[in-house]
VMD Tcl script that draws the C-alpha trace (Angstrom):
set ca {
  {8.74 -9.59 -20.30}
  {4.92 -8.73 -20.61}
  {3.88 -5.09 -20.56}
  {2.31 -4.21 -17.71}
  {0.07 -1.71 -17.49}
  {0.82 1.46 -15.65}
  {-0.59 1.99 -12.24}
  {-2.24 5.29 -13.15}
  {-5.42 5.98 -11.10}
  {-7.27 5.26 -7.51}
  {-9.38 2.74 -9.36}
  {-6.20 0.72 -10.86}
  {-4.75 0.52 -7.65}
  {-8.15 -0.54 -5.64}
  {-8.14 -3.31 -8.45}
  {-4.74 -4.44 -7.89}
  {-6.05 -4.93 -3.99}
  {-9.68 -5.64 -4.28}
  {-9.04 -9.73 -3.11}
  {-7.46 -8.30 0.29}
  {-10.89 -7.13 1.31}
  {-11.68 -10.55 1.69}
  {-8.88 -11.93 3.68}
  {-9.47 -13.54 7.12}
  {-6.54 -12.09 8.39}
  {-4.71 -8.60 8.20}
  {-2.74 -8.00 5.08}
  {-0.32 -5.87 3.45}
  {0.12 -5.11 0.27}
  {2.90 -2.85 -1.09}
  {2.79 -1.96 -4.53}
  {6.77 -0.44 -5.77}
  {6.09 1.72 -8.95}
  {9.05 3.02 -11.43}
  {8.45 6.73 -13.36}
  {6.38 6.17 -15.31}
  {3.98 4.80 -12.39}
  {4.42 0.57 -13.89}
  {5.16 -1.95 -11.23}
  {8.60 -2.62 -10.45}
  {7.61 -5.06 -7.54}
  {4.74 -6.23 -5.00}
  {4.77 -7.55 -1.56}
  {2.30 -8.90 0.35}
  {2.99 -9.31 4.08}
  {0.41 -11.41 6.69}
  {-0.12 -10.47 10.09}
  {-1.25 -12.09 13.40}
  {-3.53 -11.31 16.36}
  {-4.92 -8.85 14.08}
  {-2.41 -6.65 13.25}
  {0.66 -6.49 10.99}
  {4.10 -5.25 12.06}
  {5.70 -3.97 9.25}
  {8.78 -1.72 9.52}
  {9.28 1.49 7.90}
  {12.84 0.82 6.77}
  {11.26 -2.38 5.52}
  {9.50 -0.67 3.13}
  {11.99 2.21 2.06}
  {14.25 -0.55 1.34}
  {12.36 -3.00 -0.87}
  {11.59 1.18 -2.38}
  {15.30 1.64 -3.01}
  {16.26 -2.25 -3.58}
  {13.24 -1.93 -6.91}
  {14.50 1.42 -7.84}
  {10.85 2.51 -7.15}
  {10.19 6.43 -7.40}
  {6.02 5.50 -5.54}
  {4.67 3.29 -3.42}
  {1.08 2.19 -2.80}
  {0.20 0.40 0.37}
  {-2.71 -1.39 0.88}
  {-4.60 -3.55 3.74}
  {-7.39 -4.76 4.82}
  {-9.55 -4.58 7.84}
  {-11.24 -7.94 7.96}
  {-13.82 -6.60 10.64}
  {-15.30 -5.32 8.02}
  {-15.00 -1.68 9.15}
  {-12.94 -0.14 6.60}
  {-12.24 3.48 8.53}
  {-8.66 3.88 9.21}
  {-7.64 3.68 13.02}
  {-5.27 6.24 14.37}
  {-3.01 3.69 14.10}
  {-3.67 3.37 10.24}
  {-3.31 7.51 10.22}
  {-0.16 7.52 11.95}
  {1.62 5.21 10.23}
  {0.86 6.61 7.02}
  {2.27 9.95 7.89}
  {5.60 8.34 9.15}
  {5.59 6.17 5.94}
  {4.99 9.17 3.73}
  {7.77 11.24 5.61}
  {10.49 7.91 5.86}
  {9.87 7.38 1.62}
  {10.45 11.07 1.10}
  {13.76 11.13 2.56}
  {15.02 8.82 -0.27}
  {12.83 10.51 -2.93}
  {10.03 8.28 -3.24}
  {5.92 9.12 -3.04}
  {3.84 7.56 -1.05}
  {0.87 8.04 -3.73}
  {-2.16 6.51 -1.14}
  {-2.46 3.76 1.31}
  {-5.67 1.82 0.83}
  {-8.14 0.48 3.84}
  {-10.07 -2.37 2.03}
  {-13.05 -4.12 4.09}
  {-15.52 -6.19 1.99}
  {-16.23 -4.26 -1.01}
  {-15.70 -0.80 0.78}
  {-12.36 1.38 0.11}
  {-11.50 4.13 2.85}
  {-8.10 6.04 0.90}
  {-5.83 7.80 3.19}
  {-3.94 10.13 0.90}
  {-5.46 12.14 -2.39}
  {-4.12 10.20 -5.05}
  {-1.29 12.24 -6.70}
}
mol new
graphics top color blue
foreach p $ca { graphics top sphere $p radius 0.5 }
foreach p [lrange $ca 0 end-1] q [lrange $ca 1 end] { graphics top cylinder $p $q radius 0.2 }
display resetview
């Protein structure tokens, strides 16, 4: 198995996104880290009408199912506009609080437009 590098800063995880910033439709990208912050697992999900419906327990469970101890999301905004909506804000908080109940960080959650970056939690 090749080594993969550790996910490790706000810089390695805006690289492992950068190409949804240029998607024509809203995407997801969920990055599933092990302790020692590697990747255990990615999933990207596509949305329509210009939004993406992803569920919470979705996402705890691919957290559990990789053994992950993090999670980075990701998504882009393909307006171009990459400030987070309330929507964006709200979900994050319920995401942060549903992975926390099983043990796992939510480390940041990523608004990619273009080349711009908004990040919605302090990377830990």
């Amino acid at each position: 198995m090749p080594d993969i590098s550790p996910l490790t800063d706000l810089a390695a995880a805006v690289a492992l996104f950068r190409t949804l910033g240029f998607a024509r439709r809203e995407v997801v990208g969920l990055a599933y880290l092990g302790p020692e912050r590697r990747i255990l697992g990615l999933r990207h999900v596509a949305g329509r009408g210009g939004r993406v419906d992803l569920a919470i327990r979705g996402v705890v469970g691919d957290a559990l199912a990789f053994g992950a101890t993090a999670v980075v999301m990701a998504h882009n905004h393909p307006s171009g506009d990459p400030r987070p909506s309330e929507r964006d804000l709200a979900f994050t908080r319920a995401l942060a609080r549903g992975l926390a109940m099983v043990e796992v960080e939510l480390l940041d959650h990523l608004v990619i437009a273009g080349e711009s970056v908004t990040n919605l939690r302090t990377w830990g």
